[in-house]
Every structure is written in C-alpha cells, then in structure tokens.
C-alpha positions as CSV (number, residue, x, y, z in Angstrom):
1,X,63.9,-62.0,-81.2
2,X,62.2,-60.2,-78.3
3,X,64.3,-57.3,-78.7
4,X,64.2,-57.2,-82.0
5,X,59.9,-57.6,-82.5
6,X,60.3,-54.6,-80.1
7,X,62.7,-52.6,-82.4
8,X,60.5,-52.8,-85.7
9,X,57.1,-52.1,-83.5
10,X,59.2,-48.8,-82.7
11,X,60.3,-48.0,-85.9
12,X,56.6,-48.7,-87.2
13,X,55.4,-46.3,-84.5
14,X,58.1,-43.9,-85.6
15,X,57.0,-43.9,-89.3
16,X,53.4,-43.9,-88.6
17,X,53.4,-40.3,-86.1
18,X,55.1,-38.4,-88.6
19,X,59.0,-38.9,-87.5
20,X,60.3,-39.0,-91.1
21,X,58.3,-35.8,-92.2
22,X,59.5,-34.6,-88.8
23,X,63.2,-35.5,-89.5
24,X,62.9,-34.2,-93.0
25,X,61.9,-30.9,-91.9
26,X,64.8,-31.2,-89.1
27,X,67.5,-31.7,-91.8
28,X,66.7,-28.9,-94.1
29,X,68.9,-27.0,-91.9
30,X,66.0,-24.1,-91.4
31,X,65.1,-25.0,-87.6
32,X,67.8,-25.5,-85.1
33,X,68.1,-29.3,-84.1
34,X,70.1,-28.6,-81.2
35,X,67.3,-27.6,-78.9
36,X,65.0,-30.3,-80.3
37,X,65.6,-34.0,-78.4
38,X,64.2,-36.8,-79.4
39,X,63.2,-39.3,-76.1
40,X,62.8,-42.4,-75.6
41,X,59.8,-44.3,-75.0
42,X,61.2,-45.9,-71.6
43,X,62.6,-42.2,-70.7
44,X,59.2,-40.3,-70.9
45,X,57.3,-43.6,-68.8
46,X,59.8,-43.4,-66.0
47,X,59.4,-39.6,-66.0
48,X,55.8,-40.0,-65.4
49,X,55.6,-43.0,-63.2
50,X,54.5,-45.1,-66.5
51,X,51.6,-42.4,-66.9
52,X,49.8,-42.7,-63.7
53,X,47.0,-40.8,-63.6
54,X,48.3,-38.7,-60.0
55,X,50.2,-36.9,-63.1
56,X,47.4,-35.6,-64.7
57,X,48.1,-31.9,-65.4
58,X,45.2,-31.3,-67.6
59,X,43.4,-32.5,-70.9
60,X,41.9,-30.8,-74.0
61,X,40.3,-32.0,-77.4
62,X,44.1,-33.0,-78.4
63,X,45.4,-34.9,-75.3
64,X,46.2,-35.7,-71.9
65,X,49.3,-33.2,-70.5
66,X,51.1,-35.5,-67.5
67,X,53.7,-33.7,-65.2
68,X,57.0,-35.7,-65.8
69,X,61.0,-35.9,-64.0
70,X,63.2,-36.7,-66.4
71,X,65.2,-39.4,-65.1
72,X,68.4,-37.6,-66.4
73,X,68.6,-34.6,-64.8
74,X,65.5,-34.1,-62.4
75,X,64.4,-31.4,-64.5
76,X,60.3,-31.0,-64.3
77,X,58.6,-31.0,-67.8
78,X,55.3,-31.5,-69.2
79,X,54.4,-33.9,-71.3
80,X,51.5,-33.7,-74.1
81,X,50.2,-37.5,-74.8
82,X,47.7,-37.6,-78.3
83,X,44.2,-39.0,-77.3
84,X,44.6,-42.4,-78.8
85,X,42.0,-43.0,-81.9
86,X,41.6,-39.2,-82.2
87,X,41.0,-38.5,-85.7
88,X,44.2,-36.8,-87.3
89,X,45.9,-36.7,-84.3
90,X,48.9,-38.1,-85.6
91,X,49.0,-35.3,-88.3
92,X,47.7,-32.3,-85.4
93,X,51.4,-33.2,-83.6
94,X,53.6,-32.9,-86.0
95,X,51.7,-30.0,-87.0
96,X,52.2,-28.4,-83.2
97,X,56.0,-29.3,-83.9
98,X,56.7,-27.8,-86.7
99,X,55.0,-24.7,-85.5
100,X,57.0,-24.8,-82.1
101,X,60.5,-25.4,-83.7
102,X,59.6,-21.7,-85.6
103,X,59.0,-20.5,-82.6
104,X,60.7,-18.6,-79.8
105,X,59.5,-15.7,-77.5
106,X,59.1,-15.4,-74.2
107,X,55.6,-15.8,-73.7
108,X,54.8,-18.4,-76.0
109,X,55.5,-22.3,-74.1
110,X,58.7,-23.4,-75.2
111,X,59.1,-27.0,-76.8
112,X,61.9,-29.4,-75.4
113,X,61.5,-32.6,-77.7
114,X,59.3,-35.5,-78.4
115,X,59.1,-39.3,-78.7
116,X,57.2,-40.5,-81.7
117,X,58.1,-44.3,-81.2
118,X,54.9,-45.1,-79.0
119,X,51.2,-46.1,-80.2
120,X,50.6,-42.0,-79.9
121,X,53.0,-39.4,-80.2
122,X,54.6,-37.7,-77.4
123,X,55.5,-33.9,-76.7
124,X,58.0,-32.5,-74.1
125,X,57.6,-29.0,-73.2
126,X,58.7,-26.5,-70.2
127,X,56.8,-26.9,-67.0
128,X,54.8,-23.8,-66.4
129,X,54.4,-24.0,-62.6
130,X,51.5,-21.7,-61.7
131,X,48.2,-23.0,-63.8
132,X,46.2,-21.3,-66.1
133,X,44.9,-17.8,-66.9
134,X,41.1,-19.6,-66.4
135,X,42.0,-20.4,-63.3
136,X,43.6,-17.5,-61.6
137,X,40.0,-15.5,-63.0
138,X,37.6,-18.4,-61.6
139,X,38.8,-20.4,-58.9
140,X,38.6,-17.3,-55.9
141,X,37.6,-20.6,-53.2
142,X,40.2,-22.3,-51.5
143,X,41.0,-25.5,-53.6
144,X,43.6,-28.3,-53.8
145,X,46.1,-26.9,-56.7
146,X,45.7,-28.6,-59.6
147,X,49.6,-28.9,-60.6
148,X,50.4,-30.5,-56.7
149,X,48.1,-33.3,-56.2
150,X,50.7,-36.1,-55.1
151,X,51.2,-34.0,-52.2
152,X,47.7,-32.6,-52.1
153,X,48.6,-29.3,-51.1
154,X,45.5,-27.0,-50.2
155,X,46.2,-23.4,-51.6
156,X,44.0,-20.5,-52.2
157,X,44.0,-18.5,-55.5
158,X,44.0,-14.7,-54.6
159,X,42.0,-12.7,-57.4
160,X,44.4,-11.0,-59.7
161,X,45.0,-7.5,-59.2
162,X,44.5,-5.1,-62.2
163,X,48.4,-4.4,-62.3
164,X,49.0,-8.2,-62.8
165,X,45.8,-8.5,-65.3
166,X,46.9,-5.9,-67.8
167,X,50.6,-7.6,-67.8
168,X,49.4,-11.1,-68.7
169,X,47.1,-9.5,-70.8
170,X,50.1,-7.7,-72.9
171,X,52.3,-10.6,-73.1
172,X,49.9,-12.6,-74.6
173,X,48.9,-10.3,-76.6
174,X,52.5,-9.7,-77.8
175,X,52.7,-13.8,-78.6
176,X,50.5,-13.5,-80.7
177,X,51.3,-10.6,-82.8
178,X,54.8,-12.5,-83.1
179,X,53.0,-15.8,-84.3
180,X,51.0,-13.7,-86.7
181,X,53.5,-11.2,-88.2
182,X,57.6,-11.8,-87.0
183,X,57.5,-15.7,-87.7
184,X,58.6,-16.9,-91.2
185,X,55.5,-18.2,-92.0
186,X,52.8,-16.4,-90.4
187,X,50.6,-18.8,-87.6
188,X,46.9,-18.8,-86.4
189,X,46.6,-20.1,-82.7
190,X,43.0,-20.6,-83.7
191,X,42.5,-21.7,-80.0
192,X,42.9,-18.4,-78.1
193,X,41.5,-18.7,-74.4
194,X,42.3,-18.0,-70.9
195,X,42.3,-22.2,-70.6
196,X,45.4,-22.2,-73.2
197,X,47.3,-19.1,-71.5
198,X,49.7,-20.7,-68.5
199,X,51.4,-18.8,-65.8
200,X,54.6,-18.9,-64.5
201,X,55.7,-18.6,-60.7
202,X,56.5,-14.6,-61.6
203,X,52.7,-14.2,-63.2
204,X,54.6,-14.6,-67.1
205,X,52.2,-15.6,-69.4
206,X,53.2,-18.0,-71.7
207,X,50.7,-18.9,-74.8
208,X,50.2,-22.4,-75.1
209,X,48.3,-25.3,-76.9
210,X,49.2,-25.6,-81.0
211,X,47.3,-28.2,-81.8
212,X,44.9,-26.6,-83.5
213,X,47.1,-24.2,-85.6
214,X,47.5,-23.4,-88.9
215,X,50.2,-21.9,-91.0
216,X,48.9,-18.9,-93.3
217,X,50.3,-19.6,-97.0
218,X,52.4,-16.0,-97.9
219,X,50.4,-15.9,-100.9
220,X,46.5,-16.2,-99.6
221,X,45.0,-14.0,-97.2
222,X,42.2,-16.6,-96.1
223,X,42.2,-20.0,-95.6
224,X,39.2,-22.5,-96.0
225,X,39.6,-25.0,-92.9
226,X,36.5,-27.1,-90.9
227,X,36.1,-24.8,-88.2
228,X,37.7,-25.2,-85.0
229,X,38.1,-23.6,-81.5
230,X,36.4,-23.3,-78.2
231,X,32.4,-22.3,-78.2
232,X,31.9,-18.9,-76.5
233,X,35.3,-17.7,-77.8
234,X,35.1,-18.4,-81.4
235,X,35.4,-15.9,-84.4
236,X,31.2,-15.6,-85.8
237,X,32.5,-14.4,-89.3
238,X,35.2,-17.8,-89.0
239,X,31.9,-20.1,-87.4
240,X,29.5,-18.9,-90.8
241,X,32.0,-18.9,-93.4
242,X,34.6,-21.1,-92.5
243,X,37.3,-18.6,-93.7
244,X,39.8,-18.3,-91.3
245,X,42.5,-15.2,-90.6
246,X,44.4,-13.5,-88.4
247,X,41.2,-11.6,-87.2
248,X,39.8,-15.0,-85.8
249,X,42.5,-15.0,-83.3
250,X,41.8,-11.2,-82.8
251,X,38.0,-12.2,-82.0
252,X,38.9,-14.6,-79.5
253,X,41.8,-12.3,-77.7
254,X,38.5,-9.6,-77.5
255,X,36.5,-12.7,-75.5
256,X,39.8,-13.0,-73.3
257,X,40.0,-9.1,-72.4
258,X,36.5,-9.3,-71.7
259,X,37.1,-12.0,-69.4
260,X,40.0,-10.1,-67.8
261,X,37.7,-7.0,-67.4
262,X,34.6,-8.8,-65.5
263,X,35.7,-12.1,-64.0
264,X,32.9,-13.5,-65.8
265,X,33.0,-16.7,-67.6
266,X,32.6,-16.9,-71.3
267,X,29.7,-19.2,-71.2
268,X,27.0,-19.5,-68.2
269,X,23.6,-20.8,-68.4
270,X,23.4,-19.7,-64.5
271,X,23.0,-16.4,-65.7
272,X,20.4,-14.2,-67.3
273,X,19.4,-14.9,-71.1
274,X,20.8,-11.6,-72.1
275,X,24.3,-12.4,-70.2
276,X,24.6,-15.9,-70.9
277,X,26.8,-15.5,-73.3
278,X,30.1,-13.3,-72.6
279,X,31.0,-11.3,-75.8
280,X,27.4,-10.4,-76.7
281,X,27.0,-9.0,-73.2
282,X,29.9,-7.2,-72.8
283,X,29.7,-5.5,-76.4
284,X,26.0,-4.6,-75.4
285,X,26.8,-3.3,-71.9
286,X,29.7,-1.0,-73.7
287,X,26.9,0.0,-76.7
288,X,24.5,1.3,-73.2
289,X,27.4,2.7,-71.8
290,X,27.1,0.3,-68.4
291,X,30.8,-0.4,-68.6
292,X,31.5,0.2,-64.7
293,X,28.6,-1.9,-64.0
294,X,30.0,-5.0,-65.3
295,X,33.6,-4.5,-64.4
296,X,35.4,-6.5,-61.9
297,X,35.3,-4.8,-58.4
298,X,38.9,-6.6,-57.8
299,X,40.2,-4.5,-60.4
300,X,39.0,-1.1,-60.1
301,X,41.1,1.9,-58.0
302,X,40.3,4.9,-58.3
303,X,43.4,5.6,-60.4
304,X,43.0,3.2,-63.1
305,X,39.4,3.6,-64.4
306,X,40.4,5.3,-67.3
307,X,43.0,3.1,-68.2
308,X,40.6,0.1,-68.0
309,X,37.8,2.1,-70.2
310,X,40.4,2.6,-72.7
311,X,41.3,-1.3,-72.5
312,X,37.6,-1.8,-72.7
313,X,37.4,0.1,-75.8
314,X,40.1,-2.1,-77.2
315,X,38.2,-5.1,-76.5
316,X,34.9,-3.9,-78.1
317,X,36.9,-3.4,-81.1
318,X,38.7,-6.7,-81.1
319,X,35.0,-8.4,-81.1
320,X,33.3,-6.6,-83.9
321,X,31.3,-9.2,-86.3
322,X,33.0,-7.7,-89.5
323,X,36.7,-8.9,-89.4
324,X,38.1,-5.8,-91.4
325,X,36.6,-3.4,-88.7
326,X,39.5,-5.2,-85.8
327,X,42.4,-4.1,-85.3
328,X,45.2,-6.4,-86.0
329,X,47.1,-8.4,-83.0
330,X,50.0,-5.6,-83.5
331,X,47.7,-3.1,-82.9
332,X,46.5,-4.9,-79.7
333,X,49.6,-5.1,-78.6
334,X,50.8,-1.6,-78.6
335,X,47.8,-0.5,-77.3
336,X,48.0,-2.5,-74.2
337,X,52.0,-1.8,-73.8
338,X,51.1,2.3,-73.8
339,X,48.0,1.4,-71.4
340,X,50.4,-0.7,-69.2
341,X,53.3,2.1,-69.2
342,X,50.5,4.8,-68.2
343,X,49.0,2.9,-65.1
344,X,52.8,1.9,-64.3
345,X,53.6,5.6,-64.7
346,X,50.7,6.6,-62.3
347,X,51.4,3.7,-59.8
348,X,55.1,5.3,-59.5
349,X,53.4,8.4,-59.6
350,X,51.1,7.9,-56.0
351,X,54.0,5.8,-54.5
352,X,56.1,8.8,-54.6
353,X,53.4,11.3,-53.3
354,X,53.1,8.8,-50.1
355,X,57.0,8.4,-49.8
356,X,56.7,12.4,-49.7
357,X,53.9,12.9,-47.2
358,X,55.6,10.2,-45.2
359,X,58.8,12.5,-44.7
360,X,56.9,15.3,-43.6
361,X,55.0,13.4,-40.7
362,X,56.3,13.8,-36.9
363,X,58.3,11.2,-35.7
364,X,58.4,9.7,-32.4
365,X,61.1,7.2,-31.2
366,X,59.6,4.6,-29.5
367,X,61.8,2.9,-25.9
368,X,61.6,-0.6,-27.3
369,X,63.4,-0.8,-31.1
370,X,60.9,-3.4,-31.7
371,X,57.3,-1.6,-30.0
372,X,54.9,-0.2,-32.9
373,X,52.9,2.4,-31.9
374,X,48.9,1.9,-32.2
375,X,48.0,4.4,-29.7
376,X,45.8,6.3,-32.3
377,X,45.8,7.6,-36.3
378,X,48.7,9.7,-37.9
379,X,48.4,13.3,-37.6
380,X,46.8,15.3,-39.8
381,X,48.8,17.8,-40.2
C-alpha cells in the first residue's frame, strides 16, 4: 500500500511539472529522444547526497544548481532544482526543455535529462568545470573555488588575458546568433550576462540558463511578454515597451563586451554617479573619445589596441537605445571572428619575428647541460 501511495504521488508529480506535454513533444518524432533520459527521483538524491547544501553550485531567480555523481557511471553533472512555490516555475522548465532538446552547438550547455516525478522538477545538464564568465572578470583575490567546496580547495583566479577574452567573447556570441537564426524556431535567451556564460577547463564558453526564454513565433516580429532579465543588462526599449526581439539579447551581449573591455561591473553604487551604471558609462566615455581610459590594463599590448577599439565600436553599437540601429547577433559574430583571426594573425606574426631574432643571437654552450646562464642581458647586436 506503501509502495503503491508512493507510485500515484509520483505519477501526480509527473503530470503536474509538465511530463505529459513533455512526452508529447518527445513523441512527435521532431527532437531526438535518445539523448534525452528521464531519472529517477532516488537516482538524482543519491547523486547529490539527498541535496546537501556542500553541493550548492549556484542559484538564480529559477533555482538552486547542485553538483551531482550519478550513481551509474560516476559521471559528474549538474543538476537545476525549481525554487519550490515559484510562480510558473513548473511551466519556466518545461519551457527550458523544450528549448534545450532544439538545441545543439558547442557553446551553448548541453541538456542530459530530467526527473519530473518530485514536488519540483529536476534538470540534468553537463558539468561545466571552470565557473562563470562573472567570475573569471571579478574575483582577481585569492578565494576558495566555488565548484570545489567539499574539499575546500583555495585557488586564485588569474585575470583573463585579452587573447582568452575575445574567444569567449566570440563563442558566445556565436550561441547566440544560432539560438536566434539556425534553430527551427528562432529563441530569445532574454537573460544574457557574464553570470549565465560558464567556462570549461579549456576557457570554452558555453551559454547557459533558459529559463527565461522565449520562442519567437515565425510569423511576428515582436512579442509582448512582462519584462524579464537581470537590472544593469536589460534592453531600455524592451524595459519601456515591453516588446521583446532579437535586439534585446543584442543589448545585453553590448553590456557583456563592455564588461569584457573594462573589468567593471555592470552595476556599482561604490562608484561615481556618472559610472554607476555600466552601459551609460561606457557609451558616454566612447561618445568623449576616453576609450583607453576606461579599458582594462590586463588587456591592453601594444599590439592589440586597435583590435580592441574596433571591438569597442562593436559594443557601442550593440547598446544603442533604438533597436533597429544594432546590428543583429550574426553581425556580432562575424565581426568578432574577423577581430579574433586578426589579433591571432598578429600574435603568429611577433612570435615568428622572436623565433627569428632568436636564431641570429650568439650561442654559447654552457659545461653543465643543466647551468643557465644569468651572467648579464642578451647581446645587442
């Protein structure tokens, strides 16, 4: 009788996150199934140590992410559990998996499976080892890292170097020209932020975080929603009208370039009035032509400023008040692949004039194999 109370509360559970609009979409036959698995409740609490809170990877407006161990195979996931008594958070995860399952690029977080027979719903998704974008930009002070605290290993994050910015930088930006123009439907992220872009242990960025999204209907170009997003990187024409587009995520990818470009946050009331808020300063620093002022001093080289006033340029653009005036996520896109291919061109470039000065330098064989000489600087011949 136990057993079987048990088996109806789950099937109740089941019904009541979505699972039969869930399985319905599964069996049209558009989405593959294959990569999809459903878990079981028992699976996902012995994966996370019944949800202890040392598993705690991170939480947002839509719910708690837990690092798990699948009990099967050992494989290291993370697992996305709805805030409980959030309103429409029942709908906002079936949403995120019906968007996933449309999914699949490289940079965008890749969805393993989910367990709807719990109170909330539950959502499996690749580990991405390395933290966030926010962090990587903020945390320059030796800290405990957030994705190891059972072990509490003490790590320092190293600022990113301008090389490794303008590649994270392009892959997201080529995740989101595929959500907006190469998937069947086309997709909004409508939460674009450095908090929502997750690196991997080789610096890929991998877009993240669809509970928020919305699917663009192929016959309207705007779509009347209650506005929603992250204050300091939110669309103003989406905040005053309520119409949101393509260009909203365009706006907010603008606010993520300029965060790339300084190192400042988006939002700081430690700062000046005038530079409180991110986007208004940076499009105001660009309009005085203070641009070098307010870059980054991790990121400049004397090689690269041009590059990086070009990207600037691109980011000015992306956060113009007027939607129609941006460019489109595409255009983003290629533009930072041709700046990326130039400074990658130029790095080759300078490591080839060393590599030929190098050969032309005197040698001296030292006695020992293993002695380096320090006696004094290279000659200048």
């Amino acid at each position: 009788m136990k057993k079987r109370k048990m088996l109806k509360l789950k099937e109740k559970f089941f019904e009541q996150n979505g699972g039969l609009m869930l399985q319905q979409h599964l069996s049209s036959g558009s989405q593959s199934q294959e990569t999809t698995k459903i878990f079981s409740a028992e699976e996902l609490k012995r994966a996370t140590d019944n949800f202890h809170e040392s598993r705690v990877l991170g939480q947002g407006g839509y719910g708690i992410v837990y690092k798990g161990i699948l009990p099967s195979d050992n494989k290291v996931v993370a697992i996305k559990k709805s805030k409980f008594g959030a309103e429409k958070c029942n709908e906002q995860f079936i949403n995120e998996v019906i968007l996933l399952l449309q999914i699949n690029h490289r940079n965008v977080v890749k969805l393993l499976g989910c367990c709807l027979e719990t109170d909330v719903p539950l959502l499996v998704y690749e580990y991405v080892e390395n933290g966030t974008l926010f962090e990587h930009i903020h945390n320059k002070e030796p800290e405990i890292c957030s994705l190891v605290i059972p072990s509490r290993i003490f790590c320092i994050r190293s600022p990113l170097s301008s090389e490794l910015r303008l590649k994270i930088a392009t892959e997201a930006a080529s995740a989101l020209a595929y959500l907006h123009s190469a998937t069947s439907t086309p997709i909004i992220h409508r939460d674009v932020k450095t908090g929502n872009i997750l690196l991997d242990k080789k610096y890929t960025a991998k877009v993240s975080d669809f509970g928020a999204s919305r699917l663009i209907p192929l016959d309207q170009n705007l779509l009347t929603t209650v506005v929603q997003g992250t204050f300091g990187y939110l669309d103003p024409e989406y905040m005053h009208t309520s119409h949101l587009t393509e260009k909203s995520d365009v706006y907010s990818f603008g606010v993520v370039l300029a965060e790339l470009l300084t190192g400042r946050k988006v939002m700081s009331f430690d700062r000046p009035e005038n530079e409180r808020n991110l986007a208004l300063f940076f499009v105001s620093s660009m309009k005085e032509d203070r641009l070098l002022e307010i870059l980054d001093n991790d990121i400049i080289t004397e090689g690269n400023t041009e590059a990086f006033k070009n990207i600037a340029n691109l980011a000015e653009r992306c956060l113009r008040i007027k939607s129609e005036e941006r460019p489109s996520m595409k255009e983003v896109a290629m533009e930072l692949e041709g700046q990326r291919a130039m400074v990658m061109q130029q790095l080759g470039q300078g490591v080839h004039m060393v590599s030929q000065k190098t050969k032309n330098l005197p040698t001296k064989e030292p006695s020992d194999p293993y002695a380096i000489d320090i006696s004094g600087p290279l000659s200048s011949q």
